[in-house]
C-alpha positions as CSV (number, residue, x, y, z in Angstrom):
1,X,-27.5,-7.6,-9.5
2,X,-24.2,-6.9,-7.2
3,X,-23.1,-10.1,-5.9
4,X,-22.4,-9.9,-2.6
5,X,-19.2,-9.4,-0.6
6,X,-17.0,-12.7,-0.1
7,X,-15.5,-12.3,3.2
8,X,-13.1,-14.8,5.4
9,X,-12.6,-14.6,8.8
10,X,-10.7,-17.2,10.8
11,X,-13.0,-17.8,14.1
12,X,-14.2,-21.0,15.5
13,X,-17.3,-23.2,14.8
14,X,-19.5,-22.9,16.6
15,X,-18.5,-19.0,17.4
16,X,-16.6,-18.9,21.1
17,X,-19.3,-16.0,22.2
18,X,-23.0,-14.9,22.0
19,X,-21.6,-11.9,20.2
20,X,-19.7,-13.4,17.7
21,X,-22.7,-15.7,16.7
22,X,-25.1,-12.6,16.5
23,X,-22.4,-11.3,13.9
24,X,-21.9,-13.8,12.1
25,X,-26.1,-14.0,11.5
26,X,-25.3,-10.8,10.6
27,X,-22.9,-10.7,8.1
28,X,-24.8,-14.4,6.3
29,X,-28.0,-11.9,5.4
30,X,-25.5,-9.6,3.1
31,X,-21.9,-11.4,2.6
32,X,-20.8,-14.5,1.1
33,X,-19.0,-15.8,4.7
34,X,-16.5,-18.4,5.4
35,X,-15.3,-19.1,8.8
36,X,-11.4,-20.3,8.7
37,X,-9.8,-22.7,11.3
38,X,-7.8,-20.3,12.8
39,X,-5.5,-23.1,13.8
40,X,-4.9,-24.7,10.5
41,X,-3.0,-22.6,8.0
42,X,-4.1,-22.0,4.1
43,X,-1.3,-21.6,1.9
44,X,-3.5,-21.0,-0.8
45,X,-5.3,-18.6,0.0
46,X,-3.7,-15.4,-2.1
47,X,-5.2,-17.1,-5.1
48,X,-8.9,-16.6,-3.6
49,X,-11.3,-14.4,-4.5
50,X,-12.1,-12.5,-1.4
51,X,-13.0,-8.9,-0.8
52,X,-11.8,-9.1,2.9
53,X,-9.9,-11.7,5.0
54,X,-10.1,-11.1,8.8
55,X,-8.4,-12.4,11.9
56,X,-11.1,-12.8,14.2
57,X,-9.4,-15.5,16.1
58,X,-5.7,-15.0,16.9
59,X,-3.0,-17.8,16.9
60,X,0.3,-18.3,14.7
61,X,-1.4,-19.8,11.8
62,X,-4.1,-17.4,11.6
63,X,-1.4,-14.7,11.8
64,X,0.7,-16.2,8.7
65,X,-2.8,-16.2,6.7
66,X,-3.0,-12.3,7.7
67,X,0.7,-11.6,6.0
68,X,-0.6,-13.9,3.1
69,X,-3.9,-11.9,2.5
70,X,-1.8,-8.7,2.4
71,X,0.9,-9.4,0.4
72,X,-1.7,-10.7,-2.1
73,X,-4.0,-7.2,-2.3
74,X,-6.4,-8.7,-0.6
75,X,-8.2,-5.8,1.7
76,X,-7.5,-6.9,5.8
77,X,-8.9,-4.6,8.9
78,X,-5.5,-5.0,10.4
79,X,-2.1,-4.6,9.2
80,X,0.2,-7.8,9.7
81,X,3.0,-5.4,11.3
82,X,0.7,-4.3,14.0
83,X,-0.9,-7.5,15.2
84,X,2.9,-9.4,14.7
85,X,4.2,-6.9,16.9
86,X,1.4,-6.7,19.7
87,X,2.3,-11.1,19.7
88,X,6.0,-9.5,21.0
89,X,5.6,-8.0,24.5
90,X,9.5,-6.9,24.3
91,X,8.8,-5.1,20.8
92,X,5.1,-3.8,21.8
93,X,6.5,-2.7,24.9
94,X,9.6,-0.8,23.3
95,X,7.0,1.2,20.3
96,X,4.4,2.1,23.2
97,X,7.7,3.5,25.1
98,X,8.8,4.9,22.0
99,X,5.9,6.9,21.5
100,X,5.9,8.6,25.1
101,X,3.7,6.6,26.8
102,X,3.7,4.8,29.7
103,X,4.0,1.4,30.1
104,X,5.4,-0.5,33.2
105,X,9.2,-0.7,33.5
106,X,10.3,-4.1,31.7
107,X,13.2,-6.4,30.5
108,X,14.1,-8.9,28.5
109,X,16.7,-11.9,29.3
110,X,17.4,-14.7,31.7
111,X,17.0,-14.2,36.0
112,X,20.9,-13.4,36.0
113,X,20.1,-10.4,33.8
114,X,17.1,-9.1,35.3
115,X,17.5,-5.8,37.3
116,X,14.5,-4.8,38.3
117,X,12.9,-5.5,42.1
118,X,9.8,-7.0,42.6
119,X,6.8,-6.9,42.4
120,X,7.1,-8.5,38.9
121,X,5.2,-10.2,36.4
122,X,7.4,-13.2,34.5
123,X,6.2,-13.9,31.4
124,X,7.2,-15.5,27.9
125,X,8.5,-12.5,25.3
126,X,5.9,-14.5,22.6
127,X,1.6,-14.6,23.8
128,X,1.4,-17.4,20.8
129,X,3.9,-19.4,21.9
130,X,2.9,-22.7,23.5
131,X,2.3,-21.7,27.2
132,X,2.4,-18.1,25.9
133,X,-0.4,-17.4,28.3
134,X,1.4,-18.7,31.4
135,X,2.8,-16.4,34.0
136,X,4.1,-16.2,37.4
137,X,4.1,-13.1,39.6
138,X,7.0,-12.2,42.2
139,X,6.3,-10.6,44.7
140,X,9.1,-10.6,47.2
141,X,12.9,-12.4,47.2
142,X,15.3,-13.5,44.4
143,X,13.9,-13.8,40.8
144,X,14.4,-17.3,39.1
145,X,13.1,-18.7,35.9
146,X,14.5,-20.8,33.5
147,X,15.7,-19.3,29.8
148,X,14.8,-15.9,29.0
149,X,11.3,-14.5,30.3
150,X,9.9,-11.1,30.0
151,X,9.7,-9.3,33.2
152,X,7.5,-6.3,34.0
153,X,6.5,-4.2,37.0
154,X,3.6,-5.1,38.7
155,X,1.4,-2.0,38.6
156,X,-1.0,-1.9,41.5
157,X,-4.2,-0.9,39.7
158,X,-6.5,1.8,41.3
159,X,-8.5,1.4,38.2
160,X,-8.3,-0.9,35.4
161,X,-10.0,-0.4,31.9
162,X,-10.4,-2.4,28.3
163,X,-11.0,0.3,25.4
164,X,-11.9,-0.9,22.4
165,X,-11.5,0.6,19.0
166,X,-13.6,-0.7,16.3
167,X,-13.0,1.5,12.7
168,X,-13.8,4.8,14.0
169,X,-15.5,4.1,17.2
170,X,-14.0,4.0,20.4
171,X,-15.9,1.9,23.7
172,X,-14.7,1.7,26.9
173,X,-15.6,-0.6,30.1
174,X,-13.9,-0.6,33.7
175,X,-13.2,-4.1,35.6
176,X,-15.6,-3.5,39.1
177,X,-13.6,-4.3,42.0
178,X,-13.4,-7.5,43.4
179,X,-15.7,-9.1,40.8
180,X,-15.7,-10.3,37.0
181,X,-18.0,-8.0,36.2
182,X,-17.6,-5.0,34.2
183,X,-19.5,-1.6,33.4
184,X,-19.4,0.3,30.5
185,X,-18.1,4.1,30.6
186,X,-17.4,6.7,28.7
187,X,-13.6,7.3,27.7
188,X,-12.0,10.4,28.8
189,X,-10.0,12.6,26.3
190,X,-6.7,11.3,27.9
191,X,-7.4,7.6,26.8
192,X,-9.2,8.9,23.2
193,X,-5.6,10.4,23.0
194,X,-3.6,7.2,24.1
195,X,-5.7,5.0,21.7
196,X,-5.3,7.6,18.9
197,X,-1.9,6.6,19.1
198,X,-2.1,3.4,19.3
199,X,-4.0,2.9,16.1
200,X,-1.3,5.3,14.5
201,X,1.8,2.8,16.3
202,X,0.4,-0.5,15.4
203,X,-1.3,0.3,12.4
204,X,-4.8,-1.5,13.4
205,X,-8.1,-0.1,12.8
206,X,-9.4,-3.4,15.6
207,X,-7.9,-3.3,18.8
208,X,-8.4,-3.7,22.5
209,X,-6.1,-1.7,24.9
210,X,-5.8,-2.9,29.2
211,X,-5.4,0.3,31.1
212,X,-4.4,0.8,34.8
213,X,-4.6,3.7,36.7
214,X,-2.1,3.9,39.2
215,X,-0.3,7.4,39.7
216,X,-0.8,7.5,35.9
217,X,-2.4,5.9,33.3
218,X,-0.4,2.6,32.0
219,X,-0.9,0.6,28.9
220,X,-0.6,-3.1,29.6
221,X,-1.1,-4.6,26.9
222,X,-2.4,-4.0,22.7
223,X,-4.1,-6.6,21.2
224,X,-5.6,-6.8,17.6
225,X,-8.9,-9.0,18.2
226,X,-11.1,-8.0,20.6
227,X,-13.6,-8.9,22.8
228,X,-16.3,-6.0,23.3
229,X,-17.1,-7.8,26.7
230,X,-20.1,-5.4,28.0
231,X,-20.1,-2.7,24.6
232,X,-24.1,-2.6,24.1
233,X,-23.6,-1.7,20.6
234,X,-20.8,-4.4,19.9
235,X,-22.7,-6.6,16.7
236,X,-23.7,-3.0,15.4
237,X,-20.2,-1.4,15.3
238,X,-18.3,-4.4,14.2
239,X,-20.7,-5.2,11.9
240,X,-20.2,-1.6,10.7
241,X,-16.7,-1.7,10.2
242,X,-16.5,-5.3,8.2
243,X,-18.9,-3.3,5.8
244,X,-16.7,-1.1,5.2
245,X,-13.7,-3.1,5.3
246,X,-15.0,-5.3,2.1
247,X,-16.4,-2.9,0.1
248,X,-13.0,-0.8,-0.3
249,X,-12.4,-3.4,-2.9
């Protein structure tokens, strides 16, 4: 008899969502799973036996455990390139630039340096930095931060969208005005397109990119862990792709 799959993913205990439990029940009835503190780090782990290791969960240590897996041969759904770039606003924003698309006008440096007007967003360059998360939005007068701060134009959003793309399927939703809520849709060839070439840019086969249509359509930000917040399908396709992830070995 086969044994089964062993398969890592670094998550938390219990799982932080409904969906993420239902997948995990999932995965126990045909893998061998371990969930990973994603904040403790695990030097050892190139010497395991494992037919995937996943970042489920991202923060800094869980990152350094993706470059381990990889370096060792051990198959990942995500390159450690990609998702170390998306952590980089500056260098995310520069690639999606690079690659024609649009992104809101940026910079990098302290308020002296800062050219653009506002309405901006200040934020720090790293999202896994402590406070990586924090951010402050100008709206009117001088600039002023401490240190260096990424600084973005504030897009007014007529629309605003999270696509996901899982393997080879692609979701989409759309944020509802005035609410939390969101309703799934179905993405337009335009966005197909844009997250084409995002897979292709960051190298990730997981991913979830915020649109906002303004006078065009703006990619806000790339990240390589996702949510699937209103997919109905979410357990079956991610559950799909981990299949397939650990059986390339």
């Amino acid at each position: 008899m086969t044994p089964p799959p062993s398969i890592v993913v670094t998550d938390y205990t219990p799982p932080p969502s409904e969906m993420k439990r239902r997948l995990y029940e999932r995965l126990r009835s045909w893998a061998d799973l371990v969930l990973l503190d994603p904040d403790v780090e695990h030097p050892d782990l190139s010497t395991w036996d494992l037919d995937l290791y996943h970042m489920a969960r991202w923060t800094r240590p869980s990152l350094r455990d993706l470059r381990r897996a990889q370096a060792a041969g051990i198959p990942t759904v995500n390159s450690h390139d990609g998702a170390a770039t998306t952590e980089d606003r500056l260098a995310r924003s520069r690639r999606i630039e690079s690659a024609g698309l649009l992104v809101p006008a940026f910079a990098f440096g302290t308020a002296d340096e800062i050219r653009l007007a506002p309405p901006v967003l200040v934020k720090p360059r790293h999202e896994l930095q402590p406070g990586g998360h924090d951010f402050s939005v100008v709206f009117a007068g001088p600039i002023d931060f401490e240190g260096e701060r990424f600084v973005q134009r504030f897009v007014v959003p007529r629309r605003s969208y999270k696509v996901f793309q899982v393997g080879d399927r692609v979701r989409s939703t759309r944020y509802l005005p005035g609410t939390e809520s969101v309703l799934e849709t179905s993405p337009s060839r335009k966005v197909l397109r844009l997250v084409e070439t995002a897979e292709t840019l960051f190298d990730l086969r997981l991913f979830e990119l915020d649109l906002v249509l303004h006078k065009g359509l703006y990619v806000i930000d790339v990240n390589p862990v996702v949510s699937l917040d209103g997919v109905h399908d979410a357990v079956d396709i991610y559950e799909d792709l981990l299949r397939e992830a650990s059986s390339r070995s």
